[in-house]
C-alpha positions in Angstrom: 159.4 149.5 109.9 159.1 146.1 112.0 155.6 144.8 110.3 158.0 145.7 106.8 160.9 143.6 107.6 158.5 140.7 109.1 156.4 141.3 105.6 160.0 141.4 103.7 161.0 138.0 105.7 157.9 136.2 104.7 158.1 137.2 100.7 161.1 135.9 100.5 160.9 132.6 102.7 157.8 132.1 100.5 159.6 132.8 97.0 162.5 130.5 98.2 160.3 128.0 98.7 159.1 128.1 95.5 161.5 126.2 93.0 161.4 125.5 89.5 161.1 121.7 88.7 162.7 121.2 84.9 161.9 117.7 83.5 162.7 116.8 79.7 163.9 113.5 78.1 161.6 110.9 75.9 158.2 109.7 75.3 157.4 106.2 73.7 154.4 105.3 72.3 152.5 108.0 72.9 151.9 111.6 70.9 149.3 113.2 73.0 148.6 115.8 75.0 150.1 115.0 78.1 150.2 116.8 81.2 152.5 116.5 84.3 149.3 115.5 86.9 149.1 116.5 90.5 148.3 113.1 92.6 147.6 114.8 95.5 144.7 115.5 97.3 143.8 118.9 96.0 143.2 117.1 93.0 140.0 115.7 94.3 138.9 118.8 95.0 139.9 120.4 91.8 138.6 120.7 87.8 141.2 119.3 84.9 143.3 122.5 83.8 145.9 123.5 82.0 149.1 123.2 84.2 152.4 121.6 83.3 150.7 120.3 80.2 153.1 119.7 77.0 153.1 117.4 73.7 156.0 115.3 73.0 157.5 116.0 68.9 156.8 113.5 66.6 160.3 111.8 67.9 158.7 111.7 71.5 161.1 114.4 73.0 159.4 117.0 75.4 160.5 119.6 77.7 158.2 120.7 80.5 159.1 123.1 83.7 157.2 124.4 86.9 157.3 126.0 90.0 156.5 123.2 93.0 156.8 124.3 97.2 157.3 120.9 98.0 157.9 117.4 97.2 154.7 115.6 95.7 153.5 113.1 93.6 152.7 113.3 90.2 152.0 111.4 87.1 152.8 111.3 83.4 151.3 108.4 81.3 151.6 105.0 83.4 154.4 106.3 85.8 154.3 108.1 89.3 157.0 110.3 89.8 158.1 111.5 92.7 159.4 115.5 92.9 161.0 118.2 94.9 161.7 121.3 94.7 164.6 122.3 92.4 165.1 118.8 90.8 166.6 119.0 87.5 165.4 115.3 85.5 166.3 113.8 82.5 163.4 110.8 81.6 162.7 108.3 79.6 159.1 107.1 79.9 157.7 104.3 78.0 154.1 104.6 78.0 153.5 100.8 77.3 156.0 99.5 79.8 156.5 102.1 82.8 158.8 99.5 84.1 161.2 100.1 81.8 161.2 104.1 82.6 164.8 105.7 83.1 166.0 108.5 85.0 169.1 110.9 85.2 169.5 114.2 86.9 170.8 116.6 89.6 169.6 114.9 92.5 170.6 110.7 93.7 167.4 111.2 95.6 164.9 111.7 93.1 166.9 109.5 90.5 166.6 106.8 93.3 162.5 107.5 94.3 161.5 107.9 91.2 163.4 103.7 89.8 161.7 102.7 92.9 158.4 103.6 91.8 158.9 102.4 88.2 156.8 99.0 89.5 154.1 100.7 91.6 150.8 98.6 92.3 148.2 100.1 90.3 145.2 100.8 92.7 142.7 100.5 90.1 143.9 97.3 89.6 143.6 95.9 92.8 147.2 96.9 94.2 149.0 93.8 94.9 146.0 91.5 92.9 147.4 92.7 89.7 144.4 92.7 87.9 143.5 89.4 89.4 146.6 87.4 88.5 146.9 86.7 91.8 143.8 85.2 93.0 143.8 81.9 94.5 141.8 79.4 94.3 140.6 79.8 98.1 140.3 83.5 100.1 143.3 82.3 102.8 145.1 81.3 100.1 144.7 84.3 98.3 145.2 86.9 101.4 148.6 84.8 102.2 150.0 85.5 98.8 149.3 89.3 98.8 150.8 89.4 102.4 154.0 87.8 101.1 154.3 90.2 97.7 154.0 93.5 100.4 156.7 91.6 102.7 158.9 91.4 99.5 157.7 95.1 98.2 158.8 95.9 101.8 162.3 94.4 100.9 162.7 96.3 97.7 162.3 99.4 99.4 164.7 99.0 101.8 167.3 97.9 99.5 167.3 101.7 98.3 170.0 103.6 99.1 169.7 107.9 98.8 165.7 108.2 99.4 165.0 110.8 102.1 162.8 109.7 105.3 159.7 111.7 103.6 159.9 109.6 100.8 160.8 106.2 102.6 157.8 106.9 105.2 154.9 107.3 102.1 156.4 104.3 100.7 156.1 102.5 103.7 152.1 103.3 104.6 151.7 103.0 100.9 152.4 99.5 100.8 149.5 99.1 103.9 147.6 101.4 102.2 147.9 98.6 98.7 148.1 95.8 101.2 144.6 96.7 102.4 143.0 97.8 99.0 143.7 94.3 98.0 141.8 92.6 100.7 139.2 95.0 100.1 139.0 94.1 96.6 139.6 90.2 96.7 135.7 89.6 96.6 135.7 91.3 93.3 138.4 89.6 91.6 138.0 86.1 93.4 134.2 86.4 91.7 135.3 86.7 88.0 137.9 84.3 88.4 135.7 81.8 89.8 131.9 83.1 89.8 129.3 81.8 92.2 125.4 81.3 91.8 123.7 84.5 91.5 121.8 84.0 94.7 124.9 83.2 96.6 126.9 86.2 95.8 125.6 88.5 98.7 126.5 85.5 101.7 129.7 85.2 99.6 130.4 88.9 100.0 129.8 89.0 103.5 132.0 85.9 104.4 134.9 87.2 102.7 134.8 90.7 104.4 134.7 88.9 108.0 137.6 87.7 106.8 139.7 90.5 105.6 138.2 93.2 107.5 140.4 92.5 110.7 143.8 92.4 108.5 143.0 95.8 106.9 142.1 97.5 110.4 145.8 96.2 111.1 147.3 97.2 108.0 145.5 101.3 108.1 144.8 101.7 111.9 148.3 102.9 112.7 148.7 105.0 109.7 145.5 107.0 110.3 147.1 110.5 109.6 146.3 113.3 107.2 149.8 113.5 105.9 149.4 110.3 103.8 146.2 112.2 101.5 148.8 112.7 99.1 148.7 108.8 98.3 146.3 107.9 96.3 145.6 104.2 97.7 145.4 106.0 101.3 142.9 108.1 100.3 140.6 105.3 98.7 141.0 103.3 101.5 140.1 105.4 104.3 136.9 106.5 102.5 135.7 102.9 102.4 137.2 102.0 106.1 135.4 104.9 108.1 133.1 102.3 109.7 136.0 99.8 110.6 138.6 102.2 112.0 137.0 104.1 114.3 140.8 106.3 114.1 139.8 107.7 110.7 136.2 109.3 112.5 138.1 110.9 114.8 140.8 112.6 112.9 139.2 115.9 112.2 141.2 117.0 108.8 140.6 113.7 107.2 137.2 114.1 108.2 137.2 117.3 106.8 138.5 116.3 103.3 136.2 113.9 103.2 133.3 116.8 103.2 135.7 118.4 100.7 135.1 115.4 98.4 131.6 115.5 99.2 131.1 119.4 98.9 133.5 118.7 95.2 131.1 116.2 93.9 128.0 118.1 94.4 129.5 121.0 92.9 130.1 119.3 89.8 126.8 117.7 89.2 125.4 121.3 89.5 124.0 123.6 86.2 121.7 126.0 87.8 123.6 128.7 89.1 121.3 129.2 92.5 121.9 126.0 93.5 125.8 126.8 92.8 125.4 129.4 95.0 123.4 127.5 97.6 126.4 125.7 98.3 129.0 129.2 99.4 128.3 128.7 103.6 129.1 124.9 103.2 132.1 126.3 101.2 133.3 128.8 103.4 133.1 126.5 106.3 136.0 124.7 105.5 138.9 125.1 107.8 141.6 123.9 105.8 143.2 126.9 103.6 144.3 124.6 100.5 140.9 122.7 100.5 138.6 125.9 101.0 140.7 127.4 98.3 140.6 124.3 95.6 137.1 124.1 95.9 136.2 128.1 95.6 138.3 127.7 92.3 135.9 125.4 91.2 132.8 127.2 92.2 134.4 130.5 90.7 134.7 128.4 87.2 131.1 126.5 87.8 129.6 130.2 88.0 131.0 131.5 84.7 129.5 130.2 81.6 127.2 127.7 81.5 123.6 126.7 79.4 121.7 129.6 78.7 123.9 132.8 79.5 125.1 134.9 76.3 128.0 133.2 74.8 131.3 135.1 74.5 132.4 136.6 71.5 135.6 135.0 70.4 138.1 135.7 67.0 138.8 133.0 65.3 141.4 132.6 62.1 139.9 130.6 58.5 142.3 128.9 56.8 143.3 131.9 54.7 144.3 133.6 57.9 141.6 135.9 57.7 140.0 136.3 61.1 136.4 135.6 61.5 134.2 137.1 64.5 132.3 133.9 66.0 129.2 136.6 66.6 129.0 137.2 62.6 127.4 134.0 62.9 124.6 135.2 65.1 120.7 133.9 63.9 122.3 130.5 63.4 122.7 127.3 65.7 126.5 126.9 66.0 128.1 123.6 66.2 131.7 124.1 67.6 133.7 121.0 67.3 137.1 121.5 68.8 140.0 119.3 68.2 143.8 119.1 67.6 146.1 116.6 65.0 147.6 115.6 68.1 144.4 114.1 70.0 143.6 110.8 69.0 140.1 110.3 69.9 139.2 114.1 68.0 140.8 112.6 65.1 138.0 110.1 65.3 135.5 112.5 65.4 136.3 114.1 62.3 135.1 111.4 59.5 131.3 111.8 62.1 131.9 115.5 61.6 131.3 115.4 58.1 128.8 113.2 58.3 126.8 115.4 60.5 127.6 118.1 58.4 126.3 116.6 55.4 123.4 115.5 56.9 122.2 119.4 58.1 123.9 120.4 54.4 120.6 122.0 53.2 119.4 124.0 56.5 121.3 127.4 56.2 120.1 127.9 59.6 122.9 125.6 60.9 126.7 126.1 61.1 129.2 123.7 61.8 132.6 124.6 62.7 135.7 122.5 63.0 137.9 124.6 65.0 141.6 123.8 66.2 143.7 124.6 69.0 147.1 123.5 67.3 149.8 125.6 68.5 151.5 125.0 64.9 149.2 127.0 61.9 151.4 125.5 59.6 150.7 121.9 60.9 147.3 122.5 61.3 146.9 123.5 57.5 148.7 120.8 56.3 146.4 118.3 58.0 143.3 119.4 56.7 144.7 119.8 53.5 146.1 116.6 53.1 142.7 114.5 54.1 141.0 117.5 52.1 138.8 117.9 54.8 135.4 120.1 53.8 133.3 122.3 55.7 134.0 125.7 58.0 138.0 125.1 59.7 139.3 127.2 61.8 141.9 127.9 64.4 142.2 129.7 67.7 144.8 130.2 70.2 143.6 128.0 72.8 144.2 130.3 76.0 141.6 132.5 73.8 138.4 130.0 75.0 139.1 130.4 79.0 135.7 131.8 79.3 134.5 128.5 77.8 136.7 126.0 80.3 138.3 124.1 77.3 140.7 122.0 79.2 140.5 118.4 77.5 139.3 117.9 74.2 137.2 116.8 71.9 134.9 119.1 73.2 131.9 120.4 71.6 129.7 123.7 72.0 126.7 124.6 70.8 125.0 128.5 70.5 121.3 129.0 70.3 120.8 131.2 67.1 120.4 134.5 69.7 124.1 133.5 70.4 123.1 132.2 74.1 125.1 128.7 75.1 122.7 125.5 74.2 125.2 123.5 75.7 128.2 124.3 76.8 129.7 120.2 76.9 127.7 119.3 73.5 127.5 116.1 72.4 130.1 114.6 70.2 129.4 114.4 66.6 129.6 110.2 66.7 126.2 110.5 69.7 123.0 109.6 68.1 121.3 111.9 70.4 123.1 115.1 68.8 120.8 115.2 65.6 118.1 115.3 67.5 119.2 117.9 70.2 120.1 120.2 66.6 117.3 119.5 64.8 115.0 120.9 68.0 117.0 123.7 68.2 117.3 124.6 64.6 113.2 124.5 64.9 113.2 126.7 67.7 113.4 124.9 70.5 116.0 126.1 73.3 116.4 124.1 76.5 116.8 125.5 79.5 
């Protein structure tokens, strides 16, 4: 009866834990897909899915909800939000100006985190460079001016009122963390602004680093500490600062993400299932429960499908709503093109589409297939009856292509005629390489 209560105890603790985050409001300038992304570390050690994914209506209006433990980072378009457990938010995001983002909701916390981080340096960009704008015309000059924009970043974060320590503490090592990515990255942008002899750059690149090496050691050493991963600035800079900070060797989780990242990268590269499974005992050798477990995920998913194994069966619908078995296609090369009205860059693809279609028109021993993942039939049939667009459409309930790890599209695969996987990420129809890769396997070649 005791190991039942304790059991009881812990099921609930864990479910309480657990809280629905609801987020809904308005989208400019942007009709996409669009997905609700996890900035934390376990991203870098996990594939693209599916998860708090949503499109905004033609007006821009969305509605998205989730389950979240604890507060983390995420991002939707241009803005970093910050979000806890339970928060209730009511957004207006602009994907061309984040600044201008506005929030409204249950809690003065989160309304207040999330206006603060409506100007966030973009790491990318250089953090506090901004792209460059604010290189000088000499390296002192230049490190002066990004040590005064943290001092005044410093000041706008203090001038917050409602943010809980958690968040006030990220924010804080955050603006080291951009502080120190850009001295790291004042070389870069000092050399487009004002570019040196060829010959000269490497001396250049040394000098500089002297120079700002000693003010990022100052700016990370203190803040050497495996709670910050969740930033992404932290975690760039303490990969490229292991040799500096002597700290970041020692601290055994961060160390141990690092292999994650490592171990992550490798299994991604990796086609040949015995080499996938080479890489289990390096796996399982990871001590920290969330890492070990992101990174299984991934080696679960690298181990399904892949070049050469017998493709799935799948039922898809024509556009008379007739369904259609994909394996009644069997003894030809199959070209799956995969889109949606609401991705842009498949939209593109469709005008190559036809004229890759057209250019295989008299082989009957090739069959192209333009096949949609709309959620809306009705939609879908009005698009491709409105640009009268030719050739084999179909449509499919997206969930229905797990097997084939269809997270982002446009996506292309492509079946050997005995209904094996050519390639599983085939090339777009707009690649000049695809003819040729259909034209060898329509003559019987089939790679390996």
């Amino acid at each position: 009866m005791k190991y039942l209560i304790i059991a009881t105890i812990c099921f609930v603790s864990i479910n309480l834990s657990a809280q629905k985050v609801l987020l809904s409001g308005t989208i400019l300038n942007f009709h996409n897909q669009m997905q609700v992304e996890d900035l934390s570390e376990i991203r870098e050690l996990s594939l693209p899915n599916l998860e708090r994914t949503f499109i905004p209506d033609s007006a821009g209006k969305f509605s998205v909800s989730f389950h979240l433990t604890a507060p983390n980072y995420f991002r939707i378009g241009r803005n970093i939000l910050y979000l806890s457990p339970g928060d209730i938010l009511l957004v207006t995001l602009d994907y061309m100006a984040p600044e201008k983002a506005h929030f409204a909701g249950n809690s003065a916390a989160s309304i207040a985190a999330n206006q603060y981080l409506e100007s966030t340096p973009f790491p990318k960009g250089g953090s506090f460079l901004n792209a460059g704008d604010h290189i000088k015309n000499n390296i002192q000059a230049t490190i002066d001016t990004v040590l005064v924009i943290a001092s005044e970043r410093k000041k706008t974060l203090d001038s917050y009122q409602h943010l809980t320590k958690e968040f006030y503490r990220n924010e804080e090592v955050r603006i080291h963390a951009d502080l120190a990515n850009s001295l790291w990255h004042i070389p870069t942008y000092f050399l487009w602004k004002y570019p040196v002899k060829k010959e000269t750059i490497p001396d250049f690149m040394d000098s500089v680093q002297k120079i700002t090496t000693p003010y990022i050691v100052k700016h990370l050493s203190d803040y050497v500490d495996p709670t910050y991963l969740k930033l992404v600035v932290f975690r760039d800079m303490i990969a490229v600062n292991q040799k500096a900070i002597p700290e970041i060797k020692k601290n055994r989780k961060i160390q141990e993400f690092i292999r994650a990242c490592d171990l992550f990268d490798k299994l991604q590269e990796l086609e040949n299932k015995q080499e996938i499974l080479a890489l289990k005992p390096a796996i399982d050798s990871i001590q920290t429960l969330d890492y070990r477990t992101a990174i299984i995920n991934t080696y679960d998913k690298k181990l399904g499908l892949t070049n050469g194994d017998q493709a799935k069966d799948l039922t898809l619908t024509n556009r008379a709503g007739k369904p259609v078995k994909l394996s009644s296609l069997k003894g030809k090369v199959i070209y799956i093109d995969i889109w949606a009205t609401w991705c842009g860059p498949c939209i593109e693809e469709l005008p190559q589409l036809e004229k890759l279609r057209k250019k295989f028109a008299q082989n009957k021993e090739i069959e192209f297939i333009s096949l949609s993942i709309e959620d809306d039939k009705q939609k879908w049939k009005n698009y491709i009856s409105k640009n009268n667009m030719q050739g084999t459409q179909m449509i499919i309930d997206r969930s229905l292509l797990n097997d084939y790890n269809v997270i982002s599209i446009p996506r292309v695969i492509i079946l050997n005629k005995n209904f094996t996987i050519a390639a599983m990420f085939g090339g777009l129809p707009s690649k000049t390489k695809t003819v040729d890769f259909l034209n060898q396997l329509v003559g019987g070649y089939s790679p390996k």
